[in-house]
C-alpha beads as a LAMMPS data file, in Angstrom:
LAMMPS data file: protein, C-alpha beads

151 atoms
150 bonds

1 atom types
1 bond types

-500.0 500.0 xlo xhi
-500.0 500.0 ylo yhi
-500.0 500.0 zlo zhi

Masses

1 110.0

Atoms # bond

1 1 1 -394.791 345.013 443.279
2 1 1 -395.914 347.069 445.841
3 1 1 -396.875 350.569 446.968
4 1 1 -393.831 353.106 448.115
5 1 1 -393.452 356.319 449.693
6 1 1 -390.201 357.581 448.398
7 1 1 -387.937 360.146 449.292
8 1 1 -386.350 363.368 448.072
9 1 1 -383.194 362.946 446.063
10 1 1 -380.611 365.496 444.536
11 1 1 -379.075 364.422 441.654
12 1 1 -376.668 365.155 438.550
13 1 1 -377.933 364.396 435.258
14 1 1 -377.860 365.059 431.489
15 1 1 -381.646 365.407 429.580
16 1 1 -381.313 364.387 426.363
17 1 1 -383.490 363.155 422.923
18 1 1 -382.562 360.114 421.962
19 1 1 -384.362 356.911 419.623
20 1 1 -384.692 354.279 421.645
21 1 1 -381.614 352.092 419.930
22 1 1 -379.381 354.145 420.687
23 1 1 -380.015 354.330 424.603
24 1 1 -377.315 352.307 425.417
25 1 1 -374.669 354.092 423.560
26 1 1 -376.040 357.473 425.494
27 1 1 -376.693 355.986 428.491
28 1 1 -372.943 354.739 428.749
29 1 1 -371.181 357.877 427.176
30 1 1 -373.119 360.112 429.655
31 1 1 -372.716 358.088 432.458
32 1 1 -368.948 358.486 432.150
33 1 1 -369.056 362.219 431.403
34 1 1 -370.807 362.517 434.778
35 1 1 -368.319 360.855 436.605
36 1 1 -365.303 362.210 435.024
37 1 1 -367.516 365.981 436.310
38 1 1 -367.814 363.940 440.206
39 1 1 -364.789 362.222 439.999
40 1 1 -361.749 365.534 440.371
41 1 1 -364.220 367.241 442.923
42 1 1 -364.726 364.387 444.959
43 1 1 -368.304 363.833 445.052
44 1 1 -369.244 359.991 444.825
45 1 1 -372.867 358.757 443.455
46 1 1 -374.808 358.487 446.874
47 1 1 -376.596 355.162 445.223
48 1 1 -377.204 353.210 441.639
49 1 1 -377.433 355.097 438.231
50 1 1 -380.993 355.721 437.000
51 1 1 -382.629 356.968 433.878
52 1 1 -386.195 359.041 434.085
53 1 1 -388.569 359.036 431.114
54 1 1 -390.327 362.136 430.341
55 1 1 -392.564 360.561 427.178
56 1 1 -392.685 356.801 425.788
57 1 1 -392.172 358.218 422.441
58 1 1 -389.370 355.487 421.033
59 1 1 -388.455 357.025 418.250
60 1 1 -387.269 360.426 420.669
61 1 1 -387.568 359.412 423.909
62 1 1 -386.986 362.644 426.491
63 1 1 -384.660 360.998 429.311
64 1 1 -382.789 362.096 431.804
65 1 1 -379.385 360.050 432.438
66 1 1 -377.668 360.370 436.245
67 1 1 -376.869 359.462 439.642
68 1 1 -378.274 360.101 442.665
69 1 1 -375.424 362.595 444.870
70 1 1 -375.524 363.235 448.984
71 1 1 -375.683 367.308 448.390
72 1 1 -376.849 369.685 445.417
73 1 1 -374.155 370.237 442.557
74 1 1 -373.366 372.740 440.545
75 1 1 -373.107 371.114 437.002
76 1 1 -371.209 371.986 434.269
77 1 1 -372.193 371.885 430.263
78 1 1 -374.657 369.067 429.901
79 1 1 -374.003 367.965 433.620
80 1 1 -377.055 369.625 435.728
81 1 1 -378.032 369.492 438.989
82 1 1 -381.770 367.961 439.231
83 1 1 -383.656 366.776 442.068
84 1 1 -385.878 363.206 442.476
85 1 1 -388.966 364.494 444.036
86 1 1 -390.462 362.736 447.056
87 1 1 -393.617 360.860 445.787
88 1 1 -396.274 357.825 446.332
89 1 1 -395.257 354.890 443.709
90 1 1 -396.046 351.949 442.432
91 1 1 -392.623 349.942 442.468
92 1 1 -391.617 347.048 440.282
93 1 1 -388.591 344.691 439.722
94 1 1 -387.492 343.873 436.487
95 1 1 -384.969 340.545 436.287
96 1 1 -383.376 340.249 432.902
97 1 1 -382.296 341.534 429.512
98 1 1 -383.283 345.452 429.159
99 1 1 -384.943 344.342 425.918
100 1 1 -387.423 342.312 427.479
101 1 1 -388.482 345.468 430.226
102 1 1 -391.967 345.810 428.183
103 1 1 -393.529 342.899 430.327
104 1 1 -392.040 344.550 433.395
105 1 1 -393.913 347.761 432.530
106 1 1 -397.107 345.956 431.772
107 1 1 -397.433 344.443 434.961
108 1 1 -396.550 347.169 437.196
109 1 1 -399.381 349.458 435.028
110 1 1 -402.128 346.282 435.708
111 1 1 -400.811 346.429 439.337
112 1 1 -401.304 350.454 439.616
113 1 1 -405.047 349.414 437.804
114 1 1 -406.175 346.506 440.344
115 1 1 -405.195 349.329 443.537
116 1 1 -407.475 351.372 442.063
117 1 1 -404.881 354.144 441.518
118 1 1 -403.267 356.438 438.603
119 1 1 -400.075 357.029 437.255
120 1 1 -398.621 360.671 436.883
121 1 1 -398.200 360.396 433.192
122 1 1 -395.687 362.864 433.394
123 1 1 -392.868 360.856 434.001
124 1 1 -391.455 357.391 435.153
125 1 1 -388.256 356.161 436.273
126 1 1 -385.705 352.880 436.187
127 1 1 -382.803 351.993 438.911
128 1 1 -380.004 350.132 437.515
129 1 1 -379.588 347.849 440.612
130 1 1 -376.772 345.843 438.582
131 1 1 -373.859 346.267 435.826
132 1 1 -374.674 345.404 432.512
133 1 1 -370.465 345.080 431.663
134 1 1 -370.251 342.709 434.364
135 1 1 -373.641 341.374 434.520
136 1 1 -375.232 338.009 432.411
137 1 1 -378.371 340.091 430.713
138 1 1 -380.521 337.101 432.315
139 1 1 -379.457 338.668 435.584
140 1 1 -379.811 342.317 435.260
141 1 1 -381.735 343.934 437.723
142 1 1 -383.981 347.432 436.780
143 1 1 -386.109 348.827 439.609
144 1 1 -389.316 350.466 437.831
145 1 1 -390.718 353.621 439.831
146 1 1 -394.186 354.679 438.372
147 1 1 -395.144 357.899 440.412
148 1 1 -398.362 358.019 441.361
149 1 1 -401.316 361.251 441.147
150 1 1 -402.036 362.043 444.555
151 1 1 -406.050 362.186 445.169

Bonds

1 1 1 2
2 1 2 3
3 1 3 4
4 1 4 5
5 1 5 6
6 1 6 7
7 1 7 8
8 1 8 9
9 1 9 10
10 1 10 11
11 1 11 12
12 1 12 13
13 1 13 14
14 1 14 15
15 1 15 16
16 1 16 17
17 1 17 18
18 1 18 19
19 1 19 20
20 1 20 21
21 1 21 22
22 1 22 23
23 1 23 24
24 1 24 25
25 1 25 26
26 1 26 27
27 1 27 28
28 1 28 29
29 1 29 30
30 1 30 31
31 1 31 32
32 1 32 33
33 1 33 34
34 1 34 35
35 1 35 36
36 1 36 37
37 1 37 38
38 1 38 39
39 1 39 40
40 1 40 41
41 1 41 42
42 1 42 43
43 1 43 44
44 1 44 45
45 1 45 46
46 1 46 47
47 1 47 48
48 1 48 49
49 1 49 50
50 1 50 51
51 1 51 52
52 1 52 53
53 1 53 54
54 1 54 55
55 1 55 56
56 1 56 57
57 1 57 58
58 1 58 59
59 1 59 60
60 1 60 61
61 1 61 62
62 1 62 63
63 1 63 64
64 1 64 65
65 1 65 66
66 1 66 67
67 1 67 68
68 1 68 69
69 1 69 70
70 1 70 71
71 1 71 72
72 1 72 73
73 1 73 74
74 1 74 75
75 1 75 76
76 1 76 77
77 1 77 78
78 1 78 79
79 1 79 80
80 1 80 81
81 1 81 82
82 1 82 83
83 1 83 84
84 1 84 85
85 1 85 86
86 1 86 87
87 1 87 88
88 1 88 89
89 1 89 90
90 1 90 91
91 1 91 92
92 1 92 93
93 1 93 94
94 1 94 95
95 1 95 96
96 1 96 97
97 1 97 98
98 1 98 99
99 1 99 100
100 1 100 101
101 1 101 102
102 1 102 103
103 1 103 104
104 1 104 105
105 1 105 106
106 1 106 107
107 1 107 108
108 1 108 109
109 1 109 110
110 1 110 111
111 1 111 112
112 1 112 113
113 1 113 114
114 1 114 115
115 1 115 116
116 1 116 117
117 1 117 118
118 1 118 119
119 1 119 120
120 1 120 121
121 1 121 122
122 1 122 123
123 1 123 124
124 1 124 125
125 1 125 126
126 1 126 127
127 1 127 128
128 1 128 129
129 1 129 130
130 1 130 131
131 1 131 132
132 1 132 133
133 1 133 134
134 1 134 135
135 1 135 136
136 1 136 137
137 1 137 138
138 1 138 139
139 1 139 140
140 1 140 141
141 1 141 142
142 1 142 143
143 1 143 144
144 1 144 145
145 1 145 146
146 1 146 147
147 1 147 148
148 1 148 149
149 1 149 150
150 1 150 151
């Protein structure tokens, strides 16, 4: 765990409501849709998928699915343009099945705790460093971002 300064990102993404056991279906389907919008005008993800929370409410969790791009984009429909803003964050690695994350999260909050430092409760946000079609679950890895209030 440790401390980052991250950077500005643009990126293309669709916000959606969604309980919790069905993430993976949503996650997947809108995945694709935003690559079949990138794919025909050439634009390639500039790094891995991610997912950003906007509440820990399971039962309609507020998340926004996409990829990080090189340049703003239009969007289309669902597909948006959006923007990762630059922040201080606590950083985490999770290694293994998404179902087991919780511990991951747990951790990273003590971790923000012992620096003496607080998250900004409005949002936190998960890298998808591997493929879960290709990937053992044992060996996914999920790169937790808790942005940070700046004192």
């Amino acid at each position: 765990m440790e401390i980052k300064n991250t950077q500005e990102m643009n990126t293309v993404v669709i916000r959606l409501t969604t309980p919790v056991e069905k993430l993976p279906d949503v996650m997947g389907s809108s995945y694709q849709k935003i690559m079949e919008y990138l794919g025909p005008k050439g634009i390639y993800p500039s790094g891995p998928p991610f997912a950003v929370y906007h509440n820990m409410d399971m039962s309609a969790l507020d998340v926004e699915i996409g990829f990080p791009v090189g340049s703003p984009v239009e969007g289309s429909g669902d597909v948006k343009p959006g923007k990762l803003t630059a922040c201080k964050a606590a950083v985490g690695m999770h290694i293994g099945p998404y179902s087991e994350i919780e511990k991951a999260y747990n951790n990273l909050s003590a971790f923000v705790k012992e620096q003496g430092l607080e998250m900004n409760d409005a949002y936190c946000y998960e890298f998808y460093l591997n493929d879960p079609s290709e990937t053992p679950p044992e060996e996914l890895k999920t790169e937790i971002y808790f942005p940070l209030k700046q004192s």
